[in-house]
C-alpha positions in Angstrom: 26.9 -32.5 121.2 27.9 -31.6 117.9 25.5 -30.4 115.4 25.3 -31.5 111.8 25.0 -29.2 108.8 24.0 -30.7 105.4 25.3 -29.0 102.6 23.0 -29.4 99.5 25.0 -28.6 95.6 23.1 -28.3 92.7 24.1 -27.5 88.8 21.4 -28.2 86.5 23.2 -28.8 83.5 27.0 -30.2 82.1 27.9 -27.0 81.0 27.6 -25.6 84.3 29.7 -28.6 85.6 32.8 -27.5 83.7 33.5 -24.1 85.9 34.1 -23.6 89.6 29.9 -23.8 90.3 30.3 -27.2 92.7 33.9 -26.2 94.2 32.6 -23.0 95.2 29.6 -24.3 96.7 31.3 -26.8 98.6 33.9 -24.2 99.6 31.5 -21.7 101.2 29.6 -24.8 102.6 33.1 -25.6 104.5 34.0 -22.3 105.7 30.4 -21.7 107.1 30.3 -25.0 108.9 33.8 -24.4 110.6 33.1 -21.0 111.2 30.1 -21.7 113.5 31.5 -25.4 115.0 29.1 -27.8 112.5 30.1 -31.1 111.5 29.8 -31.2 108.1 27.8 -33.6 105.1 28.9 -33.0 101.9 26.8 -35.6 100.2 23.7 -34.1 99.5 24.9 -33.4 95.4 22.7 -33.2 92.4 24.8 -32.6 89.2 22.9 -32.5 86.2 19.1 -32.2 87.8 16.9 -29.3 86.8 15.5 -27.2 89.2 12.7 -25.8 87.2 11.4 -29.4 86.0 11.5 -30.8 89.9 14.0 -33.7 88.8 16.4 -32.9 91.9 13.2 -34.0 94.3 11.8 -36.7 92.4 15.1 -38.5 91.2 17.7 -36.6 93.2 19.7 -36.5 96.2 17.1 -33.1 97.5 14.5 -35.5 97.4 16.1 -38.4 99.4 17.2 -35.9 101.9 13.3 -34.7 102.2 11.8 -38.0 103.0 14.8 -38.6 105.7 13.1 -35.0 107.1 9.8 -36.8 107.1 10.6 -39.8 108.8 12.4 -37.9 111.6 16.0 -39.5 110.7 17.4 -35.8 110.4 17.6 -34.5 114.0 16.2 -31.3 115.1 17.8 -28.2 114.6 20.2 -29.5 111.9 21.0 -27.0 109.2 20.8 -27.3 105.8 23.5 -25.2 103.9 22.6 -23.8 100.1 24.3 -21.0 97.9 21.1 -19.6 98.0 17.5 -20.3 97.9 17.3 -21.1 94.0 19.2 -24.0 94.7 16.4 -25.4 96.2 14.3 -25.2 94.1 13.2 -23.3 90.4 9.5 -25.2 90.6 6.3 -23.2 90.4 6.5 -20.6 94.2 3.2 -22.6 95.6 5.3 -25.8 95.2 9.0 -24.8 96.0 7.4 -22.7 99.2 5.8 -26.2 100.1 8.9 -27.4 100.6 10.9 -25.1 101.9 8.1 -24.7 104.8 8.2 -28.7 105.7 11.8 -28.2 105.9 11.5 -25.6 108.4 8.6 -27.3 110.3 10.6 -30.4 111.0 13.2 -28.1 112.5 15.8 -27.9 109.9 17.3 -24.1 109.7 18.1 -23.6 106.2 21.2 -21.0 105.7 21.7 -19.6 102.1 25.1 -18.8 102.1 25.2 -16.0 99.9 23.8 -13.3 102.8 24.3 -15.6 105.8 20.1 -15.5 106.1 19.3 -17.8 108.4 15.1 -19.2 107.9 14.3 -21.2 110.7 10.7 -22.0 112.3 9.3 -19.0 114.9 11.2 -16.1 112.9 8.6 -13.3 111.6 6.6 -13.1 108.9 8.9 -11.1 106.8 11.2 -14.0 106.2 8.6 -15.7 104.5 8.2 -12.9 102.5 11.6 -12.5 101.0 11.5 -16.4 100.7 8.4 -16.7 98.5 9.9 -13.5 96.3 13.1 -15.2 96.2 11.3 -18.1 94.8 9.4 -16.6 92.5 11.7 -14.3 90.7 14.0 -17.7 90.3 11.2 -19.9 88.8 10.1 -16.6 86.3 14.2 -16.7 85.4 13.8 -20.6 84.8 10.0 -20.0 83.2 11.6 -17.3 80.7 15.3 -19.6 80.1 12.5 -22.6 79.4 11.0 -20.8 76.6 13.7 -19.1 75.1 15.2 -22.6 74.6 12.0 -24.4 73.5 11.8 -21.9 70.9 14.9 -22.3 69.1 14.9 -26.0 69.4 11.1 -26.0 67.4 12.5 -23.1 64.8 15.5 -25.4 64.5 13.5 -28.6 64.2 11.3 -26.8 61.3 14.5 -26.0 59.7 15.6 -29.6 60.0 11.9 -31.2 58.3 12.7 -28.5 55.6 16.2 -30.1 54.7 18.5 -26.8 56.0 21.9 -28.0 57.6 21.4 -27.0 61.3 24.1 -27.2 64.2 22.9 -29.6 66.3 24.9 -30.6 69.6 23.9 -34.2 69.6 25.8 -35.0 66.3 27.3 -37.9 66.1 31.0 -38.5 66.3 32.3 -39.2 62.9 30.4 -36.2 61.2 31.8 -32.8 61.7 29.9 -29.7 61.5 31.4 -26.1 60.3 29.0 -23.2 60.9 28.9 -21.0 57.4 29.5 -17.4 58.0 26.8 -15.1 57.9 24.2 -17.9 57.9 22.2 -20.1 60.0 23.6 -23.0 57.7 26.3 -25.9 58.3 28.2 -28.0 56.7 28.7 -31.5 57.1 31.6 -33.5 56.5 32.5 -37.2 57.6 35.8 -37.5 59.7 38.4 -39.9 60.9 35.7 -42.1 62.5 33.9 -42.7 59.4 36.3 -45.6 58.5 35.8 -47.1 61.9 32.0 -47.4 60.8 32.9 -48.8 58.0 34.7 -51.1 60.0 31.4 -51.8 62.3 29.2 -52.5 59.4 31.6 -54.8 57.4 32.3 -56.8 60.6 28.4 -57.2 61.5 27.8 -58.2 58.2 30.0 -61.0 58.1 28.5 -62.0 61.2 30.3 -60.8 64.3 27.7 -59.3 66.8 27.9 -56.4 69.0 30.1 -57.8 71.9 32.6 -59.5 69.4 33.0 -55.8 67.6 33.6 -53.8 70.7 36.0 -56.5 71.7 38.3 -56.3 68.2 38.2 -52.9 68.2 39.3 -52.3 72.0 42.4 -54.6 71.1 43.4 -52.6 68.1 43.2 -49.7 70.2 40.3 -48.0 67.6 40.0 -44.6 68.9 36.3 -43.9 70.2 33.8 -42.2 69.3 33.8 -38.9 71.8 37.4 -37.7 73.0 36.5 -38.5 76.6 35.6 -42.1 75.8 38.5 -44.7 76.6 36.7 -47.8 75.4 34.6 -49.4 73.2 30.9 -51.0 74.9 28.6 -53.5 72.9 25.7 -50.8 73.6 27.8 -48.3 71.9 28.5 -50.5 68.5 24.6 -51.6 68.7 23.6 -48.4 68.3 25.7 -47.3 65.6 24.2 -50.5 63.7 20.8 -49.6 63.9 21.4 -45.6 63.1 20.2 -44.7 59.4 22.6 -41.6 60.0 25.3 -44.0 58.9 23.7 -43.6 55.5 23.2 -40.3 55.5 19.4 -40.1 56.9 18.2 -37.5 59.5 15.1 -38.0 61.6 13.6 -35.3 63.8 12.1 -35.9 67.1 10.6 -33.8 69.9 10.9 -35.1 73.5 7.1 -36.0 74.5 7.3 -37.6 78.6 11.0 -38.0 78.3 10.2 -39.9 75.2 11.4 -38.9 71.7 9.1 -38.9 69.4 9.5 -38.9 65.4 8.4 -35.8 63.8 7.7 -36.2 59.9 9.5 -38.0 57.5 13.1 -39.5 57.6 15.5 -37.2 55.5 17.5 -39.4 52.8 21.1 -38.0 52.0 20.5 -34.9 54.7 24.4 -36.0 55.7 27.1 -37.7 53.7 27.1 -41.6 53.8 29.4 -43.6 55.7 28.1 -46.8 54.1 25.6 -47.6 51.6 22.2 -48.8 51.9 22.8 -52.4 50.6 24.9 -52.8 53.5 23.0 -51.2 55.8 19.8 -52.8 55.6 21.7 -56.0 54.8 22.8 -56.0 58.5 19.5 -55.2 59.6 17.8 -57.9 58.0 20.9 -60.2 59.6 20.5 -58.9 62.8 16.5 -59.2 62.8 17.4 -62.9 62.2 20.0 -63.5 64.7 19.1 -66.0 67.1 19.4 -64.5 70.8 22.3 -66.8 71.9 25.3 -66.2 74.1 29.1 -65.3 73.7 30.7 -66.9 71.0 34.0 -66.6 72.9 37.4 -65.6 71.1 37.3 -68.1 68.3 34.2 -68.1 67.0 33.5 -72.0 68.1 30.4 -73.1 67.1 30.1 -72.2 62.8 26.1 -74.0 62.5 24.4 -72.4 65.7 21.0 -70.8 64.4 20.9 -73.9 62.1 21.4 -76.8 64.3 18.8 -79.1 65.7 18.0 -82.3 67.9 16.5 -85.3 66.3 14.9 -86.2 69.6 13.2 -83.0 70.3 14.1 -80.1 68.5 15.5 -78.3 70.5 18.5 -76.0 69.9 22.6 -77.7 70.3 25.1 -75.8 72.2 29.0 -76.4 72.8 30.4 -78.2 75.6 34.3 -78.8 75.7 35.9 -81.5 77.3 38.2 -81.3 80.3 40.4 -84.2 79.2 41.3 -83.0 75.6 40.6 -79.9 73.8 37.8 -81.5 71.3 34.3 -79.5 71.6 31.2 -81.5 71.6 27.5 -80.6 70.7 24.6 -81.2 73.7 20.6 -80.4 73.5 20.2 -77.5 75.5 16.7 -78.9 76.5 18.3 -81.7 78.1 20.9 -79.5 79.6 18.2 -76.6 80.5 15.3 -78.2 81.4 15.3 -81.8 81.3 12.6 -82.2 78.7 14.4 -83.7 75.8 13.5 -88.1 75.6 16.8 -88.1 73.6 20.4 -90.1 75.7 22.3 -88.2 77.6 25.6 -88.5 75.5 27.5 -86.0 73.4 28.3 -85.9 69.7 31.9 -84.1 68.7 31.7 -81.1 66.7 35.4 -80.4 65.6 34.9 -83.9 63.2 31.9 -82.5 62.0 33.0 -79.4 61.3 36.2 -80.6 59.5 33.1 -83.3 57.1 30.8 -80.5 56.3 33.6 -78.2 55.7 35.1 -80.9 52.9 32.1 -81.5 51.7 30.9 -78.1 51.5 31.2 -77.5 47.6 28.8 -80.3 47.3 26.8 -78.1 49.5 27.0 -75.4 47.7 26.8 -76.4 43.4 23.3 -78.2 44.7 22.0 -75.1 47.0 23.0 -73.1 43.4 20.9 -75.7 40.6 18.0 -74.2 42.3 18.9 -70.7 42.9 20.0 -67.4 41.0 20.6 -68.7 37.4 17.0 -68.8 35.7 15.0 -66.2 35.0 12.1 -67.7 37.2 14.4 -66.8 40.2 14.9 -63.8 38.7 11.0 -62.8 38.1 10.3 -64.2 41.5 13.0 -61.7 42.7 11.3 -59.0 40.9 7.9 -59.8 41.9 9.4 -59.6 45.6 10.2 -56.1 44.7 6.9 -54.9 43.3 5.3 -56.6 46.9 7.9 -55.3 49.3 7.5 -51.7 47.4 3.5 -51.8 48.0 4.3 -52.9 51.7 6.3 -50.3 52.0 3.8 -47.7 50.5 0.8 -49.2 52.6 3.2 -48.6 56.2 4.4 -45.1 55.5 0.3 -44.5 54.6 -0.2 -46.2 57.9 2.6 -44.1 59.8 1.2 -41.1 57.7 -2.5 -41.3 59.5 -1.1 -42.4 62.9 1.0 -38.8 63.0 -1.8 -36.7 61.9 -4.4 -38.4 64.9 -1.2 -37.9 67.3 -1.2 -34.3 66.7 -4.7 -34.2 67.1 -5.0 -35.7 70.7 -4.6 -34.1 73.9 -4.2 -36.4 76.5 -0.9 -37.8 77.5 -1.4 -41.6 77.4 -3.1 -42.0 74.3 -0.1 -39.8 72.4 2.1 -42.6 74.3 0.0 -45.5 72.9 0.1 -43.4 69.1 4.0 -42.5 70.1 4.9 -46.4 70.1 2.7 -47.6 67.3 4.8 -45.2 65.4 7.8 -46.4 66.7 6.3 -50.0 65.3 5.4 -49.1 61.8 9.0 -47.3 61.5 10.3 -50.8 62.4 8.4 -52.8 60.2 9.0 -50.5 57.3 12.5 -50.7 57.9 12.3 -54.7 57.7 10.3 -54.3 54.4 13.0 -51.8 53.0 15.9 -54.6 54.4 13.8 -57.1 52.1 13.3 -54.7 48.9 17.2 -54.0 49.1 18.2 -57.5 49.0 15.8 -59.1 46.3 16.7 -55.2 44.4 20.6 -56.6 45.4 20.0 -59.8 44.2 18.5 -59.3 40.6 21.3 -56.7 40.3 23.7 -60.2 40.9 21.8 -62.0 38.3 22.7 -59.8 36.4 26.6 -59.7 36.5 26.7 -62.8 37.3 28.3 -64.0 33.9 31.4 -61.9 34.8 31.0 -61.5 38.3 29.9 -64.8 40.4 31.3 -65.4 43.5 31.6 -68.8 43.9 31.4 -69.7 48.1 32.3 -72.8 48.0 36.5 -70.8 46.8 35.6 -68.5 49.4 35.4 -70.9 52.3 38.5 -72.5 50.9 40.4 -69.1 50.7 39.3 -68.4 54.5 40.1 -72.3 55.7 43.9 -71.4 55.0 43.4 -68.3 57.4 42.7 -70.2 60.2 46.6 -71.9 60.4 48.5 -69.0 60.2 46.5 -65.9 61.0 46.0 -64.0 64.1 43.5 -64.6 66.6 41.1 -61.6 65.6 41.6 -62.4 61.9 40.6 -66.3 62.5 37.3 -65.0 64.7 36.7 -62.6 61.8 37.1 -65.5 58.9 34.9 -67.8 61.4 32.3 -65.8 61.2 32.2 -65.4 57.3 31.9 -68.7 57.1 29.5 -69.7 59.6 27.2 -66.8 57.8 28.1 -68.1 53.9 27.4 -71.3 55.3 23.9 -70.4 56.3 22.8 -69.2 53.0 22.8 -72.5 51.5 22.5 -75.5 54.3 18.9 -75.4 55.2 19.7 -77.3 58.8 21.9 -79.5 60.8 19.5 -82.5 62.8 22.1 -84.3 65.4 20.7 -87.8 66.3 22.3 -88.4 69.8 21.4 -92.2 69.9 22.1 -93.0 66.4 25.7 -90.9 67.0 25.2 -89.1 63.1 24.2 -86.0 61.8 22.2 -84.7 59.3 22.4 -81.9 56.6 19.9 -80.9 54.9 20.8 -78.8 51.8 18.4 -76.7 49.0 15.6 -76.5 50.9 15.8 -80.3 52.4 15.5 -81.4 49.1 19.4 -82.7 49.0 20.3 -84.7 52.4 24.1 -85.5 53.7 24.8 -87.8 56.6 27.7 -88.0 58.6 29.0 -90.0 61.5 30.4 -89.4 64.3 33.9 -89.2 62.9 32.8 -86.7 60.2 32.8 -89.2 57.5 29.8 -89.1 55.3 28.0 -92.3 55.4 24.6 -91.5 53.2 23.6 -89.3 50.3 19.7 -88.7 50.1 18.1 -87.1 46.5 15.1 -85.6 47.9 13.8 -84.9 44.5 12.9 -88.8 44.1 10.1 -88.1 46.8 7.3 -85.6 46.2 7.5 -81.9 47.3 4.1 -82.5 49.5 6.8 -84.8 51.6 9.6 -82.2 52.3 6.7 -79.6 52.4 5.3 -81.3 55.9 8.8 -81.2 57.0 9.4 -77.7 56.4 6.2 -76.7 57.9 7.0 -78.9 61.1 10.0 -76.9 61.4 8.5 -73.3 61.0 9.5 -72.7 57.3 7.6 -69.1 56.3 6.4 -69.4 53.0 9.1 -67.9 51.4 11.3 -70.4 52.7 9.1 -73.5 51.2 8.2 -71.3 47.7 12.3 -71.3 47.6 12.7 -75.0 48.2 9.5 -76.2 45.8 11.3 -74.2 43.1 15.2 -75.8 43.5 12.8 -79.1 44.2 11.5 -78.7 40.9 15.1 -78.0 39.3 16.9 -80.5 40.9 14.1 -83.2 39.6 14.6 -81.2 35.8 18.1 -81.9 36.4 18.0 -85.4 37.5 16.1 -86.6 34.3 18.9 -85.1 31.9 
């Protein structure tokens, strides 16, 4: 009977990966096995798994291979193959001794391959000797490489809190980095890849989410990122989005459990922008608002999802098409889901919908605009947003402030977890409160200009309606999306009565209300302003209005009934 040998290869780190370290392994592993008439297992491989940090035994293939020693599933007198004993293990010599002896108890001769020493259970005492030396001197080598590394990374991070370029190595891909002779210093400088942020941010702020992105730029064959990378993944454009190095701020962290953890203050303009705030938090905000729904598909169907509703039981509408014709039609995803909805079980189309609202969308618009942007009410309501989102913003970074200072002053483990997350919490909400101050700061600077510079969306909408007969197929997706967001800002909500067969829009804060039938014609007009505010007010409030939403519609209310009596 044949006997197996197992030949384990380890290289801790990626650096290591790119010479001849696993070939040679391997190699010596072959020759000794056909040297001495063993049938050979190559599988036993961890790549990337530190020795000194025990990751090869409690995620690695080492490990697997040890419990399969421990349950008896490796026969007796099998022979594991290393390069030599370090391979085994760099832990603490108590602990990587522990090992090696339960290997050798269960009957496994272990063969470092560097000396041809064989260790196998019954040998004399000496063996164990030179094993537990072996051991030792590894894990002091691994002890000593630790610290040396630990200690330039914390002199590097100070360097970093105290705003000095430094090299770092997990840079991201459209900033380069030239060291500066003679110094410690770098210099930063944005590259080819900087236009494909751009790109990123300009598309996510006219709506197209994550998937959508990675999709158009894959089919305009948009180089990636890293030189090794051949496509584009909705993880990787997500977290482009939500990195404040795209406008130039650095944040330091340690690596606390695995975890990293924010050390001090984010670093404004510590690299060159490659878009501006007003952009940047502007998608943040957007995507904080997003509703979780699915694919949109290649065209961009569905322009009113987030602000379409059931009459029957508000639930949410999705698409269905049909399989006779090429018409889409909206469903309650209640009924469709789970059955709850009391409304019919019939469809209502969307395509002439679509084409009604779309006509009638100027309407839409002039009435969304009597009560918004164009008084200087709105624009001292815009101001006093400011003044409150700057004091929420001073209160969280106070708040973040203490939480750091108790982190550092705790010792045990979980409760610098539980002060590791709230951190991560405060960052988050002061990033929605800076998302807020930038638009209302964004939107008093439109006030403004708006004498020479408003855009009216109502042209906009026109301009893009044009697109969608001629252009391509990622150009019509792209002008889909504008619309369905422009749209958004100004029609409140979209109620579908199933059993009546109409729809709904309610504009201005539900204080102007279209309705349409089921061939897109619109049927009624409704002037909300002939009924009180305390009316619409219930309505809002049934449908989860915050209380900027209903301050915004009591004021266009008011304006719209000023306007009605001239």
């Amino acid at each position: 009977m044949t006997i197996r040998a197992y030949s384990y290869i380890r290289i801790s780190s990626k650096e290591q990966r790119k010479g001849r370290g696993e070939e040679r392994q391997l190699e010596a592993a072959q020759a000794y096995a056909a040297k001495h008439g063993l049938e050979l297992d190559d599988s036993l491989r961890d790549l990337g798994k530190s020795g000194f940090h025990g990751d090869h035994i409690k995620s690695g293939a080492l490990g697997r291979f040890l419990e399969l020693v421990a349950a008896g599933e490796i026969a007796v007198g099998s022979y594991l193959l290393v390069e030599n004993l370090d391979r085994l293990s760099r832990q603490t010599p108590i602990d990587a001794q522990a090992q090696f002896i339960a290997l050798l108890q269960a009957g496994i001769r272990i063969v470092t391959l560097t000396d041809g020493q064989i260790y196998e259970r019954g040998r004399d005492f000496t063996q164990m000797i030179i094993s537990l030396t072996i051991m030792s001197r590894g894990h002091e080598e691994s002890a000593r490489k630790s610290y040396n590394s630990k200690k330039n990374h914390d002199a590097n991070r100070r360097d970093m809190l105290a705003g000095k370029p430094r090299f770092q190595s997990g840079c991201v891909g459209w900033i380069d980095q030239t060291r500066i002779e003679g110094s410690k210093d770098v210099k930063f400088t944005l590259n080819e890849h900087a236009r494909t942020v751009q790109r990123i941010f300009e598309l996510a702020d006219q709506g197209v989410g994550p998937l959508s992105i990675a999709r158009l730029l894959n089919e305009a064959n948009t180089p990636t990122l890293k030189a090794t990378g051949t496509k584009w993944w909705e993880n990787t454009v997500s977290r482009i989005l939500k990195n404040e190095t795209a406008i130039g701020t650095l944040q330091v962290h340690d690596t606390v459990d695995g975890k990293l953890v924010p050390l001090g203050e984010p670093i404004k303009g510590y690299y060159p922008a490659a878009v501006s705030e007003e952009l940047f938090w502007r998608v943040q905000r957007n995507k904080a608002k997003a509703a979780k729904t699915g694919r949109k598909g290649a065209k961009y169907a569905n322009l009113f999802q987030t602000i379409t509703r059931c009459t029957h039981c508000g639930g949410g509408l999705g698409l269905v098409r049909s399989t006779k014709n090429h018409y889409q039609y909206y469903r309650c995803k209640r009924r469709y889901e789970d059955k709850t909805c009391t409304g019919p079980s019939v469809l209502f189309p969307y395509d002439k919908l679509e084409n009604g609202i779309l006509n009638h969308v100027t309407d839409f618009y002039l009435d969304s605009q009597l009560g918004h942007n164009r008084s200087s009410s709105s624009r001292d309501a815009l101001v006093q947003q400011t003044e409150t989102a700057k004091a929420e913003i001073a209160e969280l970074e106070k708040r973040r402030k203490n939480a750091m200072r108790m982190s550092e002053l705790v010792d045990d483990e979980e409760t610098q977890a539980e002060y590791s997350a709230r951190l991560r919490e405060l960052r988050q909400e002061t990033e929605q409160q800076k998302a807020r101050l930038n638009e209302a700061e964004s939107a008093i600077k439109a006030i403004d200009d708006q004498t020479d510079k408003l855009l009216n969306v109502s042209d906009m909408i026109a301009a893009e309606r044009k697109l969608w007969t001629n252009g391509n197929a990622d150009e019509i997706f792209v002008s889909r999306a504008k619309v369905s967001q422009a749209i958004r800002r100004f029609v409140s909500q979209i109620q579908v009565d199933f059993e009546q067969q109409n729809a709904t829009v309610y504009v201005a804060g539900y204080t102007r209300i279209y309705m349409f039938n089921r061939d897109g014609e619109l049927t009624t007009t409704v002037n909300g302003t002939a009924m009180p505010f305390s009316m619409i007010e219930e309505v809002l409030k049934a449908d989860n209005a915050d209380d900027t939403v209903i301050a915004t519609a009591k004021e266009a209310h008011a304006k719209l009934q000023a306007a009605s009596r001239h």
